[in-house]
C-alpha positions in Angstrom: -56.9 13.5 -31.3 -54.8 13.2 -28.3 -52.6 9.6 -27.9 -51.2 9.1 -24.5 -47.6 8.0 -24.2 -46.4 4.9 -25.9 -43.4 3.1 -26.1 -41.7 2.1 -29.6 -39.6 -1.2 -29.4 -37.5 -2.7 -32.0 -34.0 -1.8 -34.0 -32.8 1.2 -34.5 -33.5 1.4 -38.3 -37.3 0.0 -37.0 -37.9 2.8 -34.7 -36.8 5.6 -37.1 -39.2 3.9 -39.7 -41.9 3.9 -37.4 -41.5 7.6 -35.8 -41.0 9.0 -39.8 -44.6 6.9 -40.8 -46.2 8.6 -37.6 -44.8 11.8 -37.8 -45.8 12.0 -41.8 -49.6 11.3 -40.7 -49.8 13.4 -36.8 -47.7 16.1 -34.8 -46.0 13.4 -32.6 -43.2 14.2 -29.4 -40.0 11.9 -29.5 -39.2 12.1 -25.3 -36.2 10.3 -26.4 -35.4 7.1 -24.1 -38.2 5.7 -21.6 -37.5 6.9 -18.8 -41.2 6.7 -16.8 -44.2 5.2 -17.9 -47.1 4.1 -16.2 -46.1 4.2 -13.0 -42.6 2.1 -14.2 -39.4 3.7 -13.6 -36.9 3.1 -16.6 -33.0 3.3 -16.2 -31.0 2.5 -19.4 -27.4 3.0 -18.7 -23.7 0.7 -19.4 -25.4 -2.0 -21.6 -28.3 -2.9 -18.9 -32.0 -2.1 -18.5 -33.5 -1.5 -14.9 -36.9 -1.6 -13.7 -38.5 0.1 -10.8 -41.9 0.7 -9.3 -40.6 2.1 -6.3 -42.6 5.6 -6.6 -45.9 3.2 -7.5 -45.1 0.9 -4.4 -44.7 4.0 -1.9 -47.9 5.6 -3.2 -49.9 2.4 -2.3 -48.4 2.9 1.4 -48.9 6.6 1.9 -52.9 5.9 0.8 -52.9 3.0 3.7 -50.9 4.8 6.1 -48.3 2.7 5.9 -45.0 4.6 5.3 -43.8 4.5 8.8 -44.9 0.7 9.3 -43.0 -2.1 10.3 -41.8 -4.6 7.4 -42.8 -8.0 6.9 -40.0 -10.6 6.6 -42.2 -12.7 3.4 -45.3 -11.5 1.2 -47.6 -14.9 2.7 -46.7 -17.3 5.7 -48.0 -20.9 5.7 -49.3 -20.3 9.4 -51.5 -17.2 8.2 -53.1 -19.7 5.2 -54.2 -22.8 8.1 -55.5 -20.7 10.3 -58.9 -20.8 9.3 -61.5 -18.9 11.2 -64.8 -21.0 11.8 -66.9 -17.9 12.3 -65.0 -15.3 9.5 -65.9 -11.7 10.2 -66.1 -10.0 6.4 -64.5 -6.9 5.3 -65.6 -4.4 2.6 -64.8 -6.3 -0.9 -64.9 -2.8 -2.3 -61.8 -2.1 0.2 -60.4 -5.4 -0.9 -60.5 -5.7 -4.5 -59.4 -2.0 -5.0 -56.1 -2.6 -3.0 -55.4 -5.8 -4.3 -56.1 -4.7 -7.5 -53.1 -2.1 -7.0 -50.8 -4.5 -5.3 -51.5 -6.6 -8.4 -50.7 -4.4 -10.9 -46.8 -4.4 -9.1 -46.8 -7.6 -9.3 -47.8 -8.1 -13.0 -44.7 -5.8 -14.3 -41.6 -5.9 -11.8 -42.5 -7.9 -8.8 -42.4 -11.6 -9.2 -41.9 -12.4 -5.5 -45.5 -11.6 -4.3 -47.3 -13.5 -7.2 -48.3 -16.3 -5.5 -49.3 -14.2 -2.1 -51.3 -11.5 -5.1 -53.0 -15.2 -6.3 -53.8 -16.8 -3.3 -55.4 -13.4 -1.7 -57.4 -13.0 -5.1 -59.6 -16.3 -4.4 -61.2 -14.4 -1.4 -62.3 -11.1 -3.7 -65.7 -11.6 -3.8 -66.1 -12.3 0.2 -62.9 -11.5 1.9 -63.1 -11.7 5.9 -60.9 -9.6 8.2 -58.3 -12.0 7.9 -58.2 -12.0 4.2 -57.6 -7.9 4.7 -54.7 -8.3 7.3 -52.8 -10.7 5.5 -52.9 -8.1 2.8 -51.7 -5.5 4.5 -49.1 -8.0 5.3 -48.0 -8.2 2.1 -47.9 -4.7 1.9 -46.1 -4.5 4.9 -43.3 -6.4 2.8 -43.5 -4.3 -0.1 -42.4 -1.7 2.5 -38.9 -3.4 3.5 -38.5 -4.2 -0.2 -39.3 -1.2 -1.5 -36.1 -0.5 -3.5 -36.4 -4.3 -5.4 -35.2 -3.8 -9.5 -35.0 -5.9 -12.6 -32.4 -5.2 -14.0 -31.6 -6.7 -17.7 -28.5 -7.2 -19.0 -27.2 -6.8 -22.6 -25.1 -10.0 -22.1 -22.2 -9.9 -25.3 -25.6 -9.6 -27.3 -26.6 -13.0 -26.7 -29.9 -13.0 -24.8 -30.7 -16.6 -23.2 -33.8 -18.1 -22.2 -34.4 -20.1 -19.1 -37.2 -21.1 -17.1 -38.9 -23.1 -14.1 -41.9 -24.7 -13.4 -43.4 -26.0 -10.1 -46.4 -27.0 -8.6 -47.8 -27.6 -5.3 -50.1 -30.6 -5.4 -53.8 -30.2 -4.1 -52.9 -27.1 -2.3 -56.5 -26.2 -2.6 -58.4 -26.8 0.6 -61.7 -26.4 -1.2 -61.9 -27.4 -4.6 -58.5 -29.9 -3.9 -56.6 -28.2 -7.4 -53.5 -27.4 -7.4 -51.5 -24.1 -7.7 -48.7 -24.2 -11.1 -46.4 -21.8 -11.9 -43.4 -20.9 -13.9 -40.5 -18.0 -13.9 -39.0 -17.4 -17.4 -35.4 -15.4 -17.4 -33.3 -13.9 -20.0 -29.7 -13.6 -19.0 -30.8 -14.6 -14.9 -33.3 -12.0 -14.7 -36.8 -12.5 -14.3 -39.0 -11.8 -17.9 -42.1 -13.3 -17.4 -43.9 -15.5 -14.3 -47.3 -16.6 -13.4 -48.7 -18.2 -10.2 -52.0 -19.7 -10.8 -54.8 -22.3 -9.4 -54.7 -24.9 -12.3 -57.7 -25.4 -14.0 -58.5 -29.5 -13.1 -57.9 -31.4 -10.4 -54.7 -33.5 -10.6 -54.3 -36.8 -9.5 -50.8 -37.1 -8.8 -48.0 -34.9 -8.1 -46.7 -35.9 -11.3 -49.6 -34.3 -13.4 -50.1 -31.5 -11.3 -46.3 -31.0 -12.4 -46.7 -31.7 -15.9 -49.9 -29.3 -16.2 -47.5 -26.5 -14.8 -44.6 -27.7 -17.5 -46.8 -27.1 -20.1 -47.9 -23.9 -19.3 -44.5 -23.0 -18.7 -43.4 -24.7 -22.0 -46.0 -22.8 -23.9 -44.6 -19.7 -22.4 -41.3 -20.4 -23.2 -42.1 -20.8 -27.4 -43.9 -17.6 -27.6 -41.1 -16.0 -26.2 -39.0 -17.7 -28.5 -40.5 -16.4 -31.4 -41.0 -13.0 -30.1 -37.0 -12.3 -29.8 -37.0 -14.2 -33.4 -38.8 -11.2 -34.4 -36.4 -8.8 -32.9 -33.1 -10.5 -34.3 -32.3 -12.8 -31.2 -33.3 -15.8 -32.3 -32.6 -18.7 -29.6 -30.3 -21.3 -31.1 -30.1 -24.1 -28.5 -32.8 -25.4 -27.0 -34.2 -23.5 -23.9 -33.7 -25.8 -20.4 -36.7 -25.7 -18.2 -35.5 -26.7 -15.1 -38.0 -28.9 -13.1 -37.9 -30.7 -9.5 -40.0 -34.0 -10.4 -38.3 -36.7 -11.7 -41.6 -38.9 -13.3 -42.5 -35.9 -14.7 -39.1 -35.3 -16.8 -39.2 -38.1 -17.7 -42.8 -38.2 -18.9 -41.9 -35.5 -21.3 -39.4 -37.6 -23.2 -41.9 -40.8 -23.5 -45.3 -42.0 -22.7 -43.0 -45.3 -20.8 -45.7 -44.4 -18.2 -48.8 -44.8 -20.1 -51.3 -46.8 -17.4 -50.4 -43.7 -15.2 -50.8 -40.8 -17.7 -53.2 -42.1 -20.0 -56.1 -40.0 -18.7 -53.8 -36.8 -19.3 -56.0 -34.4 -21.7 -54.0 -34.6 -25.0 -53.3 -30.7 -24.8 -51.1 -31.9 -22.6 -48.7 -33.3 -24.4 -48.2 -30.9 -26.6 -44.6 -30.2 -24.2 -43.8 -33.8 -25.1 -43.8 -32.6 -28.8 -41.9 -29.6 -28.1 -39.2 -31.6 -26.2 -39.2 -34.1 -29.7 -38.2 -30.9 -31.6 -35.5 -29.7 -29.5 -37.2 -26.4 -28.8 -37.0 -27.5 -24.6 -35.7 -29.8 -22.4 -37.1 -30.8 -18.9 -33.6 -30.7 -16.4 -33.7 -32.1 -12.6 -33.0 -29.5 -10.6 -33.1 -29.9 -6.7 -36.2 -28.5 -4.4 -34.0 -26.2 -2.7 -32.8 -24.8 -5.9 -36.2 -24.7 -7.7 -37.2 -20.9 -8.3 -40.8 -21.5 -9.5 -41.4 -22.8 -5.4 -41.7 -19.2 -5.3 -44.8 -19.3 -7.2 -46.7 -22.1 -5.4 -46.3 -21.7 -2.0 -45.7 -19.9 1.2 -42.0 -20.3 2.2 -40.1 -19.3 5.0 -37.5 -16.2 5.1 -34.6 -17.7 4.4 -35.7 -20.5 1.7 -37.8 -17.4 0.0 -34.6 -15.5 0.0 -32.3 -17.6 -1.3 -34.6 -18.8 -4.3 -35.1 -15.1 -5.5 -31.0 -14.7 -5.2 -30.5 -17.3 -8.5 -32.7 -14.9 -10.4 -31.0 -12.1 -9.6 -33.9 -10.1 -7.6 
């Protein structure tokens, strides 16, 4: 039997435990630290853990052709999005899904800032016209001049601390009028976990659109809580989810709105319960300071910049 490479995580007594039980059974290899592994460049050094997929990124572009291209300033304009072509010449979906499906597999492990671009494109898979396919070499085009983009984790005096952000851009959808939710989770500033994502149902209001992205956020946010239970970094205080929309903070601390909400679907409010047990907290924070924009729209240079600068990326 041949097992490819795996990563062991836990504490130092875990791993040993682990690596003795396999070892006992198989002939295993201990590489020692991760340093590269699936196409994910490792750096642990000085209390801080770095990701990288540069190597990954500049593969994509030698493929296209790329390497000498000219960067893009942001992953998705609004102006590429409205201009909508009433007689669409298609491209190869073959093409399309097969680089997409490589830009989104960047995006899914160290690249939050093209999440909502990797989103947006993916609607178009099935039947993507010629404009679908250069505003997807756009985006590569910005994985060019960002090429060298890290997470980078720090140890933090041993205290890791959650954080996270929600937004949502209110029938955003042209088509089908639903809106695209999305949250950016970070431990100690840096991005962990993110997700940019058509919801499900329409939304009425901007308010539910916003408290259908809370949620998922907030659900997001408890899971993670328990995982670094598990590993001995149990969250103490409750986590703040910051969030741009004041009916909707408000909404999580009590139904005072009920003639307006009443028709939300009782999964809901599940983040009302969590708020009630002081796992979360809903906190205003101001549009131009609200990370999670990142997830839900196209922004302009500067806005887009700034926004990934409070995470750290």
């Amino acid at each position: 039997m041949y097992v490819d490479d795996f990563i062991v995580g836990g504490t130092p007594a875990g791993i040993t435990s682990i690596q003795q039980m396999l070892s006992a059974r198989f002939e295993i290899k201990d590489l020692g630290r991760a340093k590269y592994i699936l196409g994910i460049q490792i750096t642990q050094e000085h209390g801080t853990i770095t990701l990288s997929q540069r190597t990954y990124v500049e593969n994509i572009l030698s493929d296209m052709g790329l390497s000498e291209c000219k960067p893009a300033v942001v992953p998705i304009s609004g102006g590429d999005m409205g201009d909508i072509d009433t007689t669409p010449e298609p491209h190869d979906s073959t093409e399309y899904r097969n680089l997409l499906g490589r830009v989104t597999y960047a995006m899914t492990h160290t690249r939050p800032d093209i999440a909502f671009a990797v989103g947006y494109l993916g609607r178009f898979s099935a039947n993507p016209t010629k404009k679908h396919w250069q505003m997807l070499l756009k985006l590569c085009r910005y994985l060019k001049g960002t090429v060298d983009k890290v997470i980078t984790y720090t140890k933090g005096e041993g205290i890791l601390e959650l954080e996270g952000y929600v937004d949502a851009a209110h029938a955003d959808c042209i088509k089908t009028r639903r809106s695209t939710g999305g949250y950016l989770i970070t431990i100690n500033g840096a991005p962990l976990s993110w997700q940019s994502k058509r919801q499900s149902t329409v939304a009425t209001s901007t308010t539910e659109a916003e408290y259908m992205s809370a949620f998922s956020g907030t659900k997001e946010v408890i899971w993670l809580r328990e995982l670094l239970k598990e590993l001995g970094h149990p969250q103490e205080g409750i986590t703040t989810i910051w969030e741009d929309n004041q009916p909707c903070i408000s909404l999580s601390k009590d139904p005072s709105n009920h003639q307006k909400s009443k028709h939300f679907d009782v999964t809901y409010h599940f983040l009302r319960e969590r708020v009630q047990m002081k796992q979360v907290e809903l906190v205003y924070v101001p549009t131009t300071e609200q990370v999670a924009d990142i997830m839900t729209k196209a922004l302009p240079g500067p806005a887009f910049r700034k926004l990934l600068a409070i995470v750290k990326f």
